[in-house]
N, C-alpha and C positions, 0 to 999 in steps of 0.2 A: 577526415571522418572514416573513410574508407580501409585507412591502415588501424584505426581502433578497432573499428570491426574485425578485424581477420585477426589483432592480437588476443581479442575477446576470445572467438570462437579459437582459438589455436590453444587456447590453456583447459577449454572445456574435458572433464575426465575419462569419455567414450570417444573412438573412432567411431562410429556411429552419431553422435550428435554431431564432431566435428565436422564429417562430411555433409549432413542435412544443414547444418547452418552456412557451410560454401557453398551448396548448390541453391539453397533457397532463399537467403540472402544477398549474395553477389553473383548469382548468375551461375557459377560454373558448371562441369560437366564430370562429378567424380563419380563414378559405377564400378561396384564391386572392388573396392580397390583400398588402402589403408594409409591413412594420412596421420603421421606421428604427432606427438605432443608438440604443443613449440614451432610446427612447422606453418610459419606465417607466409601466404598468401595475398601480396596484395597488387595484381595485375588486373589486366582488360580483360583477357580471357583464359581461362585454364579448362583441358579435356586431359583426363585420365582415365585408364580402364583396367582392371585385371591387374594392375602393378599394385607396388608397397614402395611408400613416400617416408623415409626413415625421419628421427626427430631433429628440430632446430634447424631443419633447414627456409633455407628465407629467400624468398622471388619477389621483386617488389619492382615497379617504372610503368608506362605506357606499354604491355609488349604481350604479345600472343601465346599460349604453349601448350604445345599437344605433345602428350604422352603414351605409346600404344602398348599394346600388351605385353605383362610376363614384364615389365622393367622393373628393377631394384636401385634403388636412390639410398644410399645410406642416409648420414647426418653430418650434418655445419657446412653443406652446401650453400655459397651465394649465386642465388639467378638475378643479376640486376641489370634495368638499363634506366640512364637518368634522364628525367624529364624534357632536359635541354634537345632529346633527339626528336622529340614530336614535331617541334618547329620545322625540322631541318627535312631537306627531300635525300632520297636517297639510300636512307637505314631501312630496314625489313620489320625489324623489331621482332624477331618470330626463335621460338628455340622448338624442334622437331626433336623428340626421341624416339626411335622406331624400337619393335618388338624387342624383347629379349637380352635391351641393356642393362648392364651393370655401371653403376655410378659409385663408386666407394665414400669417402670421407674428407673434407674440410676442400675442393675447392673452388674455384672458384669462377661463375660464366656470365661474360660481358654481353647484354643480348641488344645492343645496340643493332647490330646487321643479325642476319640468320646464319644458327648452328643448327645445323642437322647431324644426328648420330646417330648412322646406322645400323641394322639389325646386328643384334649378339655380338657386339663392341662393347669392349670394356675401360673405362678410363676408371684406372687404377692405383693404389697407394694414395697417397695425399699430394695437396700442395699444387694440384694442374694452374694452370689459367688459360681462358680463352679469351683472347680480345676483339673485337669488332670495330673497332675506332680509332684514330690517332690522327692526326694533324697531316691532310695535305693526302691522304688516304683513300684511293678510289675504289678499292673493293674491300668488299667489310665481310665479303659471306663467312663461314668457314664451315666446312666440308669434311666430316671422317667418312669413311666408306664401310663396308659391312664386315664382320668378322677381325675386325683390328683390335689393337691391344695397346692402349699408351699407359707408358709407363709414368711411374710418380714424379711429380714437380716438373712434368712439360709444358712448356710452353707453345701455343697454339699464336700467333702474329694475326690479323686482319690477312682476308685474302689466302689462307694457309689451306690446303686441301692435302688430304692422303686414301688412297683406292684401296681398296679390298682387299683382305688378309695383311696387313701391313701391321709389323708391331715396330712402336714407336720407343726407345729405349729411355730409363731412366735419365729424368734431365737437359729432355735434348729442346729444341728450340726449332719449329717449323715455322718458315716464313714466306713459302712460294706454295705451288703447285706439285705434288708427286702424281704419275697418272700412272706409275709400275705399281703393279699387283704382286702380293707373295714377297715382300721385300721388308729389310728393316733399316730404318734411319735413325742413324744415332748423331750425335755431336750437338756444340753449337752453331753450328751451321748447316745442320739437317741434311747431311752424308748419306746417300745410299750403300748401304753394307748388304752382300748376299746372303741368303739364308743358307 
């Protein structure tokens, strides 16, 4: 019932109804903020403020999401996590965008465990993915840090974290922990290269 609702109010012709029928219908939290055609919501909780929520993108499962100011989300973003993880102990269920992010176009975030992405980061070009789950998988968070830069069709693993000014190069595949700052990692196998 819940996903009709948010496809209803998602096709309505004003930003302005759209957000009054997500805030006064399911709860949410949008202020001052712009939620494109198309862009269907159907989570447990959404806060946005001050940002622009670009068209067709779609958030849907059990799972949290707070978005702070000044962020730009383009379109054909997926924010999913599937039902199966309510059951389970252990997942966050939470996706955190702090001020100032830039979200480009088409891809794609696994919000089974928690994504936080840091102030004025940019996840860039198309085609990302972030995962949070996998078989046998004991940390699910994943972690950018502020001022970073990934580039297009990266891959983020379960447990992947990278600190502060880190630009992550086209294509590369992050699967542990980086805790160097001011650095870029490029490869399949998430190389640190100097800047």
């Amino acid at each position: 019932m819940r996903l009709v609702l948010a496809c209803l109010i998602s096709v309505l012709p004003l930003n302005k109804l759209r957000c009054f029928f997500y805030n006064t219908l399911l709860g949410y939290q949008i202020k001052n903020s712009h939620v494109g055609f198309l862009a269907i919501i159907n989570i447990n909780k959404f806060e946005i403020t001050d940002s622009r929520l670009g068209k067709f993108n779609y958030f849907t499962g059990p799972m949290k999401v707070k978005i702070g100011k000044g962020v730009k989300i383009g379109f054909r973003n997926k924010f999913n996590c599937g039902k199966w993880v309510a059951k389970r102990e252990g997942y966050k269920r939470e996706l955190v965008v702090e001020q100032g992010v830039l979200i480009t176009n088409g891809h794609h975030f696994d919000v089974a465990g928690k994504i936080q992405i840091g102030k004025d980061s940019v996840i860039a070009g198309i085609s990302s993915q972030f995962w949070t789950h996998g078989n046998g998988v004991q940390d699910h968070d994943i972690a950018i840090g502020n001022n970073c830069y990934v580039g297009t069709s990266s891959i983020f693993c379960p447990g992947a974290q990278i600190a502060d000014k880190t630009l992550v190069g086209a294509g590369t595949v992050i699967t542990k922990v980086f805790e160097e700052q001011d650095v870029l990692i490029v490869g399949s196998q998430g190389q640190i290269k100097q800047r």
